[in-house]
MARZA-655340 format. One line per field, with one value per residue (C-alpha): residue number from 1; residue in three letters; x, y negated, z negated. Coordinates in Angstrom, 1 decimal, decimal comma. Last residue first. Layout:
BEGIN
pos	[NUM; ...]
code	[ALA; ...]
xx	[X; ...]
yy	[Y; ...]
zz	[Z; ...]
end
This chain:
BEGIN
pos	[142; 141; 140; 139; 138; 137; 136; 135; 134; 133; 132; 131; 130; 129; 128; 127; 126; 125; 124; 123; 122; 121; 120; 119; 118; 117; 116; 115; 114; 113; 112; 111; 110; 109; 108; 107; 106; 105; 104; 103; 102; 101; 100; 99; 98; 97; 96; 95; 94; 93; 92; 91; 90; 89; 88; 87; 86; 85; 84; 83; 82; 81; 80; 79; 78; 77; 76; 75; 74; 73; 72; 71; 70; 69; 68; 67; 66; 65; 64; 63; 62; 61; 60; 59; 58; 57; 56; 55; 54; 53; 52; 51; 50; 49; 48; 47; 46; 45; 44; 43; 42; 41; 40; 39; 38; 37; 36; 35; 34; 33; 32; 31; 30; 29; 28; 27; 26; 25; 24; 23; 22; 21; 20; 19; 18; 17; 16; 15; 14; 13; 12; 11; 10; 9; 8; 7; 6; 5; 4; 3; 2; 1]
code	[UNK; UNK; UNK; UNK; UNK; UNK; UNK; UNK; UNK; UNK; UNK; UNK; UNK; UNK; UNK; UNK; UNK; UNK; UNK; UNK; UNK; UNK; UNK; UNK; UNK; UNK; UNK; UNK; UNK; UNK; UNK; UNK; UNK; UNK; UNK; UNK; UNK; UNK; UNK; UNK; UNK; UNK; UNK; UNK; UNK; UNK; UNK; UNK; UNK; UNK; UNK; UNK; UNK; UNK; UNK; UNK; UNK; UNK; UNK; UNK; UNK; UNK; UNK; UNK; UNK; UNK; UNK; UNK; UNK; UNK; UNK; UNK; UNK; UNK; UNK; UNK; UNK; UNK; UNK; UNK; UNK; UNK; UNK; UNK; UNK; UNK; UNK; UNK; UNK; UNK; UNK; UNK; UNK; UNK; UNK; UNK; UNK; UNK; UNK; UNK; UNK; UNK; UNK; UNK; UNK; UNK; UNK; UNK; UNK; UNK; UNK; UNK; UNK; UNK; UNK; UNK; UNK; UNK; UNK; UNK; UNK; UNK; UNK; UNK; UNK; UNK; UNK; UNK; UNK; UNK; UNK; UNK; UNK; UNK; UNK; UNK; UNK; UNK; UNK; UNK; UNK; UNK]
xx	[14,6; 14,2; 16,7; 19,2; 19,4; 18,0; 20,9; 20,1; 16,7; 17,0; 17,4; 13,6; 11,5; 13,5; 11,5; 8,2; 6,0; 2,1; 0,3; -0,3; 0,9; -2,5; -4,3; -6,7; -9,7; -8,6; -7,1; -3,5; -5,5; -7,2; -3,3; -2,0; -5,2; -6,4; -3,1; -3,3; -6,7; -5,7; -2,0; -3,6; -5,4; -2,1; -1,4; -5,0; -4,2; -1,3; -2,8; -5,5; -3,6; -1,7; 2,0; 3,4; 2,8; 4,0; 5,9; 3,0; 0,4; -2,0; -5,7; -5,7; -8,0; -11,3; -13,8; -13,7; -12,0; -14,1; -17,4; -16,5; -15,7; -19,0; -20,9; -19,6; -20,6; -19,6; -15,9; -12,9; -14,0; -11,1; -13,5; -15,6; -15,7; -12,4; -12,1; -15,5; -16,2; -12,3; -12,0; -15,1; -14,0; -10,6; -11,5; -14,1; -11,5; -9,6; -12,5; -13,5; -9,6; -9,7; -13,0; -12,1; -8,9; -5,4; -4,7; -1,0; 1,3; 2,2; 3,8; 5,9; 9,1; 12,2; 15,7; 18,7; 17,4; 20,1; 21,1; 24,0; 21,8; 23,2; 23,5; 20,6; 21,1; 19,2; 17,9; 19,5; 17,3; 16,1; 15,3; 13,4; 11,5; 10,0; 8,9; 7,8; 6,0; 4,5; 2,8; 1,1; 0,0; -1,7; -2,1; 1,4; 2,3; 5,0]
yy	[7,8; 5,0; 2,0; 1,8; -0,8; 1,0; 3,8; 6,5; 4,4; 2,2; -1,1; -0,3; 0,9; -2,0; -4,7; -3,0; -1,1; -2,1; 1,4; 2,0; 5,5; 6,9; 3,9; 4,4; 3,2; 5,7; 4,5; 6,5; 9,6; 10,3; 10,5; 13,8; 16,1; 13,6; 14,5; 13,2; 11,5; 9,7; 8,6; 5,1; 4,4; 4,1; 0,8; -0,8; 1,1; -0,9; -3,8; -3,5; -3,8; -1,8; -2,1; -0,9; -3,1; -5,7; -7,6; -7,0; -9,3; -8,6; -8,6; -7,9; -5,1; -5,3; -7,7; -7,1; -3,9; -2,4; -3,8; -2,5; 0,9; 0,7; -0,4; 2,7; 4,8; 7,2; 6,4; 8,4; 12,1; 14,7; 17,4; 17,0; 14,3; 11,9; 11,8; 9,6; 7,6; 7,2; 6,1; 4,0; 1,7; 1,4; -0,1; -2,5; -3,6; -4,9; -6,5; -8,4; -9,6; -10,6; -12,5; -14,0; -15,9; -15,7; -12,4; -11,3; -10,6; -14,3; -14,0; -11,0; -12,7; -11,5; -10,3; -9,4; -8,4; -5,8; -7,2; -4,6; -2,1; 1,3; 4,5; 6,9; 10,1; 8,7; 5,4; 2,1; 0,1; -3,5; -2,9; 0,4; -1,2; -4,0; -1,7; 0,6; -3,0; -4,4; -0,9; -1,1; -4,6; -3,3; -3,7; -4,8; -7,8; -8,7]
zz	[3,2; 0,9; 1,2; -1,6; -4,2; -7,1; -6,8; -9,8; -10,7; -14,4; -12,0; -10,9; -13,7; -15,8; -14,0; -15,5; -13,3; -13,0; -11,1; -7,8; -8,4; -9,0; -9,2; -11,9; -10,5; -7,5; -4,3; -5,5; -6,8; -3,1; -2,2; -3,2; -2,6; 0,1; 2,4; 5,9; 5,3; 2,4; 4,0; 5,7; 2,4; 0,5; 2,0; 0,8; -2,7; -2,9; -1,7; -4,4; -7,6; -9,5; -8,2; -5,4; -2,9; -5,2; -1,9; -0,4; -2,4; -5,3; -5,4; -9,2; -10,2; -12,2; -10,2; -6,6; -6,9; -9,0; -7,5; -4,1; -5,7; -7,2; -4,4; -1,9; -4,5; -7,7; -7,3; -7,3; -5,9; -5,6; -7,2; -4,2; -2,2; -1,6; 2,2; 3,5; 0,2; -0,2; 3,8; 3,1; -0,4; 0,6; 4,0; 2,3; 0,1; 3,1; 4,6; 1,6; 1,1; 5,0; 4,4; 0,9; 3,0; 2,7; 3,7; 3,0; 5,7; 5,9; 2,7; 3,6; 4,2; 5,9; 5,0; 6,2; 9,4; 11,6; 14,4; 14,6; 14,4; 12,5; 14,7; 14,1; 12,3; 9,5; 10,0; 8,3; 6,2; 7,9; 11,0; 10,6; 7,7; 9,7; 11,9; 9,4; 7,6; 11,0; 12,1; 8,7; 9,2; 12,0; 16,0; 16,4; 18,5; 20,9]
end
């Protein structure tokens, strides 16, 4: 089949790789998969993913939980200023991290409004270390 959204792709994709909670394990389970198709390869599909940023911040982040002055400056940022990146750094500071966070903005804009920001929020560059030095690094999230 096919899934309307890259986001739909990556729960699904999560769901058959980490085991569930209260939900028997899969015997299929994937072992592992590659994301580099996931990741737009032309200017178009970069354009149109900044563009998303750029209007769900401009239509949920007002007030005191503003990130960018306009539309054109938040298009200009993250043309220019922030490293496209790919989804296997999805949660680093670039733009796909903010691209992933822009599906929880409107569910929560006090939390997430700071993760599509100039600053990233928690789309920020982590060092190898940040990872191995967490309790159990190689468990799934829950």
């Amino acid at each position: 089949g096919t899934f309307p959204s890259t986001i739909l792709v990556l729960q699904y994709l999560y769901g058959a790789v980490c085991p569930i909670r209260n939900i028997p394990t899969r015997e299929n389970a994937i072992q592992s998969f590659n994301l580099v198709p996931l990741d737009p390869h032309i200017n178009e599909e970069r354009q149109a993913k900044i563009n998303t940023i750029c209007n769900v911040t401009q239509r949920f982040c007002t007030g005191t939980l503003q990130q960018y002055s306009s539309f054109n400056d938040c298009q200009q940022l993250l043309r220019t200023q922030i490293p496209y990146g790919s989804y296997d750094r999805a949660d680093q500071g670039n733009v796909i991290c903010r691209f992933v966070h822009t599906y929880f903005v409107p569910l929560l804009p006090s939390v997430r409004c700071p993760h599509v920001s100039p600053t990233g929020g928690a789309c920020t560059d982590k060092t190898i270390d940040f990872y191995y030095n967490q309790t159990n690094f190689l468990a799934c999230a829950h």
